[in-house]
C-alpha positions in Angstrom: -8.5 28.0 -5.7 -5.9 27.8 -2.9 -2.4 29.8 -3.4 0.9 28.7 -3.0 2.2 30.3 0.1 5.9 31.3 0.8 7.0 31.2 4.4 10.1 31.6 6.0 11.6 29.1 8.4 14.0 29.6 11.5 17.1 29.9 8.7 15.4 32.3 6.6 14.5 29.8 3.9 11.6 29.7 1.6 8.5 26.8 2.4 5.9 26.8 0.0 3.0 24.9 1.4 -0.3 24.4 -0.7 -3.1 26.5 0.5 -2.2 26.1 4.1 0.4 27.0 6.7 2.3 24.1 8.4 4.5 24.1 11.0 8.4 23.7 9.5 9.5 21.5 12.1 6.6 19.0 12.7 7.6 18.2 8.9 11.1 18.3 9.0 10.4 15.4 12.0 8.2 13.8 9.8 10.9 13.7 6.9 13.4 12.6 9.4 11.2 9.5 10.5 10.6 8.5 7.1 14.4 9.0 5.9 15.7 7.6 8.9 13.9 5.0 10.0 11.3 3.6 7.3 13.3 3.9 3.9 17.0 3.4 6.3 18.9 5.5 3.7 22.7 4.0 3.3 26.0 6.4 3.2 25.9 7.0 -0.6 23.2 5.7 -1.3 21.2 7.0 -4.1 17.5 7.6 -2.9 14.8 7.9 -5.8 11.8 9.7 -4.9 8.6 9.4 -6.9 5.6 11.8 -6.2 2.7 13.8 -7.4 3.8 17.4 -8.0 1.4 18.7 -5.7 3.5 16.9 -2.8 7.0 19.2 -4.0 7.3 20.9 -0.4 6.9 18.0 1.0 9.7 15.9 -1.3 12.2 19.0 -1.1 12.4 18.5 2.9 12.6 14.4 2.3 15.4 15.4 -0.3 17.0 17.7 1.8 16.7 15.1 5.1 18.5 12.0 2.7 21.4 14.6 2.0 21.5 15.4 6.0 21.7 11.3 6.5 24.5 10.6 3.5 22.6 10.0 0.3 25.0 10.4 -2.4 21.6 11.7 -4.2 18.2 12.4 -4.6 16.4 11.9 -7.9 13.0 13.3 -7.6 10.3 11.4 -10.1 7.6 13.5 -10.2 3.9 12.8 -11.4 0.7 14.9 -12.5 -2.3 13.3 -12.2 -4.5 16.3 -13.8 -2.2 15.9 -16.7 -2.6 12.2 -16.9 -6.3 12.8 -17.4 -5.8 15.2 -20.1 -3.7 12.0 -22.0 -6.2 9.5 -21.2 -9.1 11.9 -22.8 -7.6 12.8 -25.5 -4.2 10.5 -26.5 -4.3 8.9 -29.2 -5.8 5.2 -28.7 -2.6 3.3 -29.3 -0.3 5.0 -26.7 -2.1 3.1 -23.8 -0.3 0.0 -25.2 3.0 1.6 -25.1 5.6 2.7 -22.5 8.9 3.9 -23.6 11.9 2.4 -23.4 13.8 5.3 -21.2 10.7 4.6 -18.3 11.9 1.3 -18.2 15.6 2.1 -17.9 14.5 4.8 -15.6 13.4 2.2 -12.6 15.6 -0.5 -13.6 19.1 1.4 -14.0 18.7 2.9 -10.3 17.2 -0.2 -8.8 20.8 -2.6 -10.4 22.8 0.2 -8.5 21.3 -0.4 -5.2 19.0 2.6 -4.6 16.6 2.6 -2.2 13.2 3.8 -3.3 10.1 6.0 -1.9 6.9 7.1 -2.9 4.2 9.6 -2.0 0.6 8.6 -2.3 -1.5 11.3 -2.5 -4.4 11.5 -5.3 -8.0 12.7 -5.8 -10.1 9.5 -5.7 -12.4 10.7 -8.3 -10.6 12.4 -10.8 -10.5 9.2 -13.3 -14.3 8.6 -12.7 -14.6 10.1 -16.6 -12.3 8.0 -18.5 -12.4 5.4 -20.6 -11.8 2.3 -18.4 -10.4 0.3 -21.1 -7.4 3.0 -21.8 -7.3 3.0 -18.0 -6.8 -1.0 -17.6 -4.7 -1.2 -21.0 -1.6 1.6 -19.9 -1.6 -0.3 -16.4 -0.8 -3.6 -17.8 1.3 -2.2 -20.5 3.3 -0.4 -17.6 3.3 -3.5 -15.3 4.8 -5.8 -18.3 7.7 -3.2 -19.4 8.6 -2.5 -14.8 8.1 -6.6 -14.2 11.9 -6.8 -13.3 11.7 -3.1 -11.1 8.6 -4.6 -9.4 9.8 -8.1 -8.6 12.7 -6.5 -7.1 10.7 -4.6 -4.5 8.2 -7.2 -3.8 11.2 -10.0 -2.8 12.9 -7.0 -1.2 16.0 -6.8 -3.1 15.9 -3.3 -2.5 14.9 -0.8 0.4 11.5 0.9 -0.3 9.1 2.6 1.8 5.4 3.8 0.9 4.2 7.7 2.8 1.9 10.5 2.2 0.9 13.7 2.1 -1.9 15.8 1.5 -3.3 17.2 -1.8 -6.5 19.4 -2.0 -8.6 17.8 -4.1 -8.1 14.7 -2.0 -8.8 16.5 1.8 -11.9 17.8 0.5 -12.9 14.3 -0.2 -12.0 13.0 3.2 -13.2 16.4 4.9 -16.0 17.5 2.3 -17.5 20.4 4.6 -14.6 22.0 5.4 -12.6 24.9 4.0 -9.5 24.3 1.7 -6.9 25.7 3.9 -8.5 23.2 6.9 -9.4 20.5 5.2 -5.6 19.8 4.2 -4.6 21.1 7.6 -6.7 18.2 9.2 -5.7 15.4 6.6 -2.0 16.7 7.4 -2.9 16.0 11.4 -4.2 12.7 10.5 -1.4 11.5 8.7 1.3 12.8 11.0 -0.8 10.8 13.8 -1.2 8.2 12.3 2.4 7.5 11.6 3.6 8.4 15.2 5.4 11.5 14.0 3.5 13.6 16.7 5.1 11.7 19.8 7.5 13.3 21.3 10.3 10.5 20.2 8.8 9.0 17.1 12.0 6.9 16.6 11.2 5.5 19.8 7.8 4.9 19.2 8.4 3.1 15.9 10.5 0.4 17.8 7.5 0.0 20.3 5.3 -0.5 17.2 7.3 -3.2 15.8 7.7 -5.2 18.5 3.8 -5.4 18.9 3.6 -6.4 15.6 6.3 -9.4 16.1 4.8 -10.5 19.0 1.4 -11.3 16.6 3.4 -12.2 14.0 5.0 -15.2 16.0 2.4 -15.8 17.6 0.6 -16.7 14.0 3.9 -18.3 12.5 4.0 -21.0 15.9 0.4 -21.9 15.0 1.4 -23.4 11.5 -2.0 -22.8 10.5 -3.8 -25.0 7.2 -6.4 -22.7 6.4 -8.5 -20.2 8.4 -12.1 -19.2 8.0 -13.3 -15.9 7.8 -17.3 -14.7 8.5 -19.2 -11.6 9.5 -22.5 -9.4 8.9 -21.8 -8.2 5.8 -21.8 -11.4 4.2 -18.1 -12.7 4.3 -17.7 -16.2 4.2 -15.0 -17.3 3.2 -12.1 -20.2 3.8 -8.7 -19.1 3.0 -5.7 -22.4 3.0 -2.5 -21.3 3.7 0.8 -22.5 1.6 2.5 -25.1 3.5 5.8 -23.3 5.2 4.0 -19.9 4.7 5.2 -17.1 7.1 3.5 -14.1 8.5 5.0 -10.9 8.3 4.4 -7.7 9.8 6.4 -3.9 10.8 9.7 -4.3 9.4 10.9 -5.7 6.3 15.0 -6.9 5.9 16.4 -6.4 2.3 18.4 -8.6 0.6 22.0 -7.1 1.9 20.4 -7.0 5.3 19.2 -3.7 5.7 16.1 -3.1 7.7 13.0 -0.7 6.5 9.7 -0.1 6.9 7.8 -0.6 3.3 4.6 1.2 4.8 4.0 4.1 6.8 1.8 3.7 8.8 1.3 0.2 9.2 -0.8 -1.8 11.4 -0.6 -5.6 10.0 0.4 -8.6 10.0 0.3 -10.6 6.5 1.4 -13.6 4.7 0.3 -15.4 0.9 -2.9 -17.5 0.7 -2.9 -20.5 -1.2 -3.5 -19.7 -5.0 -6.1 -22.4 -5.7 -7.2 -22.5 -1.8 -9.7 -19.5 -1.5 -13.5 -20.6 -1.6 -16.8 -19.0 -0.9 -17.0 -15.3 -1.0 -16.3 -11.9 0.4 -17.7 -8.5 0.8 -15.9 -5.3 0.7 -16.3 -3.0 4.0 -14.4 0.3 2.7 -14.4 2.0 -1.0 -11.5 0.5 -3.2 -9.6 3.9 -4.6 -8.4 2.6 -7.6 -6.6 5.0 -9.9 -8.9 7.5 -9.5 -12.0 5.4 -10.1 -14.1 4.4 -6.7 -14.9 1.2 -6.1 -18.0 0.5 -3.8 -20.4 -1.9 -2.4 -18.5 -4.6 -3.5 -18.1 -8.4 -3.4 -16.2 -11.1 -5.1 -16.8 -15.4 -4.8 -14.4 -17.7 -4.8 -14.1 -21.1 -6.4 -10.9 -23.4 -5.9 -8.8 -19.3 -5.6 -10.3 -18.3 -8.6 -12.2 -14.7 -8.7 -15.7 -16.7 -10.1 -18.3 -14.0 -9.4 -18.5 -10.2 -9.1 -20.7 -7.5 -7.8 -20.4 -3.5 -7.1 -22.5 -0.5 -6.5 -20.5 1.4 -8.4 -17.2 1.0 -10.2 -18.1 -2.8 -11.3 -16.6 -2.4 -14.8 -13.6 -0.7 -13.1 -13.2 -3.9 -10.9 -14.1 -6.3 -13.9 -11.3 -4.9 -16.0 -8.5 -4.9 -12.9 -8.9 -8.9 -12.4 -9.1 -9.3 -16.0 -5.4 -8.1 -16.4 -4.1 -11.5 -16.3 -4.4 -15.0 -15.4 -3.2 -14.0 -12.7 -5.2 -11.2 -11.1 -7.8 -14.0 -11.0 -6.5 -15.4 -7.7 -5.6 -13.2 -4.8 -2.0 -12.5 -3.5 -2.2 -11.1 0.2 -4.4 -12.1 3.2 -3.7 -9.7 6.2 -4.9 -9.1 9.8 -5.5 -5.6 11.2 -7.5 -5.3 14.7 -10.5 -2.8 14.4 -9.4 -1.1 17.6 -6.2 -0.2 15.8 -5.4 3.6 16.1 -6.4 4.7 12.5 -9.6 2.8 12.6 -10.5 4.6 16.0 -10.1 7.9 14.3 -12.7 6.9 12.3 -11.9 9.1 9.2 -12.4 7.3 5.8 -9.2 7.8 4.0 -10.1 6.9 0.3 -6.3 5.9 -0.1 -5.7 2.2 0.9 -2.0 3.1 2.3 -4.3 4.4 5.3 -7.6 2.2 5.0 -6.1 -1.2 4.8 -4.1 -0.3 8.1 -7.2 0.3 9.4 -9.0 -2.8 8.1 -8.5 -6.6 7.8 -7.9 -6.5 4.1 -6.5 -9.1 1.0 -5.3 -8.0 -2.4 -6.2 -9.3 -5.6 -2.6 -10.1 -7.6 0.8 -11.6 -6.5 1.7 -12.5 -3.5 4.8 -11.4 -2.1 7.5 -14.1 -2.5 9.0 -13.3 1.0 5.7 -15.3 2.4 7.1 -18.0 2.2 9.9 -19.9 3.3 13.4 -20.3 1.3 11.6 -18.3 -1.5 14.9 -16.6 -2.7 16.0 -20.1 -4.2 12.5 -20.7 -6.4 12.0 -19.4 -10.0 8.1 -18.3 -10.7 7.1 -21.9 -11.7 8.0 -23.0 -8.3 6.7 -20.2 -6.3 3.1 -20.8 -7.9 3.9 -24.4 -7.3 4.0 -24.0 -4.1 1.2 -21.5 -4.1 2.6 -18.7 -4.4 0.2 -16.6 -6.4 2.2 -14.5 -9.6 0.2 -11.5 -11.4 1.4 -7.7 -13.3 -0.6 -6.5 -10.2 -1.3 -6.6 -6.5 -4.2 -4.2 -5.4 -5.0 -4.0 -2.1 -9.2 -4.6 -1.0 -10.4 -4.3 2.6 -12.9 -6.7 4.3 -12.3 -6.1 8.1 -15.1 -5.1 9.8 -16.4 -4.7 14.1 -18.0 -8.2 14.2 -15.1 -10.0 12.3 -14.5 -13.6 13.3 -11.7 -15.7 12.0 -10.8 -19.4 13.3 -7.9 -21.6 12.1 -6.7 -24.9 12.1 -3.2 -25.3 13.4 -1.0 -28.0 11.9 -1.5 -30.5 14.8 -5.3 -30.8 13.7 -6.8 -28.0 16.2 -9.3 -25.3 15.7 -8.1 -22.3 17.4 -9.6 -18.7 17.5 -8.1 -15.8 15.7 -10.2 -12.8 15.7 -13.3 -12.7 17.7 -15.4 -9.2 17.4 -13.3 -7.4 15.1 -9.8 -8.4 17.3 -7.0 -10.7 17.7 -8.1 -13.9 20.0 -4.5 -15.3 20.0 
């Protein structure tokens, strides 16, 4: 069992880090990039942070970075998973139905004042593999029914939010199984601080350079006007995916609603936009595990028929998927299609992250769920009927599955009736 080390840093204060030393300032840089540039904190600005437990050292610096930038405060929201497997084995059946009213207020009292939000995703992707799917799938849709409002919010980007990471134990010795403790977290800490730039000597700098690759496909993409593309490979993909009419792809930064920009993923590597709900046929097959609360996903494909999920296979973890598109109507259709190259710098490190913040920006990937409303064009002034009208998928969930593999081709066909090339051998053909 790894200890909880005290160090002190250049001002004589205590950092605790789990089982292994890291370096103050190659965190505090980390914290900055995050604060700074992908959540944008305001002047008095409230800033809610959510995270697993295991992640404090990590939260306390972010906390302590917001103040530095003029956050009138911090609200940590903090999360056990060990102790939400405890409640799931042995809670009585009919809490899984419920979720108190003061959660609810929680999200929704902070997000009406204008707080930006930011979560740390960091979890052992096996931990659930014992539970009782059903409780599983039954607490997720009773949470996604009572934080609908919260999580419409952040999906049409009426608030700033921003996704990160940082290491747990239990999950570096999944992605670095031979290794000691102490390394194996040391390593997955590496890989993350790589992977979101903060090792360059100006990651503020870098960032920008980032974002204006990823414009430069994202016009590229939105010029094309494209009707539908079609997506095939070795694994058995084959699938056509139509595209909404006036759907846009988006990609890097995000713009909130009082026109503040942010980053709702670090890292990110792609460019996205909303299928069609009823425009998805054929089928496709899985190229990384799906971490899915705690359960693994593997081996797995879906078809399509007219958008709807028709047919489904897995290794392992097929009940698990079953139960996640059976949430709602829904989560029959899927919500996101999105393009990352395979020479894109986390696939090239070749590590297998088992957390789809980090696969699916190493992977051409789709999620099952709604679509994000900013997809398409003058979304702000459409209720839900007219979003799905328009084919704009709407669902209590939007899980992310990836699909991208080496030999990945993709062609389109623009508006003006031509078949262009997208992707050719894993990488944009633009």
């Amino acid at each position: 069992m790894p200890g909880i080390r005290q160090e002190k840093d250049s001002r004589g204060r205590t950092l605790e880090t789990e089982g292994v030393k890291m370096n103050k300032e190659a965190l505090k840089k980390y914290a900055q990039l995050v604060v700074k540039t992908g959540i944008n904190i305001q002047p008095n600005q409230t800033l809610v942070i959510s995270t697993p437990v295991e992640c404090a050292p990590f939260a306390r610096i972010l906390s302590e970075t917001a103040y530095e930038e003029g956050a009138r405060e911090v609200v940590l929201n903090w999360s056990d998973e060990i102790s939400s497997r405890i409640r799931y084995l042995h809670g009585a059946d009919e809490i899984f139905d419920e979720v108190p009213e003061w959660r609810r207020e929680f999200y929704l009292s902070y997000a009406r004042a204008g707080a930006a939000f930011l979560s740390i995703s960091a979890s052992d992707p096996e931990l659930m593999k014992d539970v009782d799917p059903d409780r599983m799938s039954r607490a997720d849709k009773a949470s996604s029914v009572a934080l609908k409002e919260y999580r419409e919010r952040m999906m049409s980007n009426q608030n700033t939010w921003c996704v990160v990471s940082a290491p747990t134990v239990a999950w570096a010795k999944k992605v670095f199984p031979g290794e000691p403790e102490e390394q194996a977290v040391a390593k997955l800490w590496e890989a993350i601080l790589q992977s979101v730039r903060a090792d360059t000597a100006d990651p503020v700098k870098a960032w920008e350079q980032h974002k204006a690759s990823l414009k430069e496909h994202m016009n590229a993409l939105n010029q094309m006007e494209l009707q539908w593309v079609h997506v095939k490979n070795s694994l058995g993909t084959d699938l056509r995916v139509e595209l909404p009419k006036n759907h846009v792809w988006l990609g890097g930064a995000e713009v909130a609603a009082d026109g503040v920009e942010f980053i709702a993923n670090m890292p990110t590597e792609e460019v996205f936009t909303a299928p069609a709900r009823t425009g998805v046929h054929g089928t496709v097959v899985s190229s990384m595990p799906l971490n899915y609360n705690g359960n693994l996903i593997e081996n797995f494909s879906m078809t399509f028929e007219d958008g709807r999920i028709t047919g489904v296979r897995a290794e392992k973890g097929e009940e698990i998927l079953k139960h996640l598109i059976h949430t709602d109507e829904g989560s029959h259709y899927l919500g996101e299609f999105s393009l990352v190259p395979w020479h894109s710098p986390i696939s090239e490190r070749g590590i297998l992250f088992y957390n789809t913040l980090f696969d699916e920006n190493a992977s051409c990937h789709m999620a099952i769920g709604k679509a994000y409303p900013t997809c398409l064009t003058d979304s702000e002034s459409m209720d839900r009927e007219g979003l799905i009208a328009a084919g704009i998928n709407d669902s209590l969930i939007h899980v992310d599955f990836m699909f991208g593999t080496k030999d990945l081709c993709i062609e389109g066909k623009t508006a003006d009736g031509k078949t262009v090339s997208i992707f050719r051998d894993g990488d944009f053909d633009l």
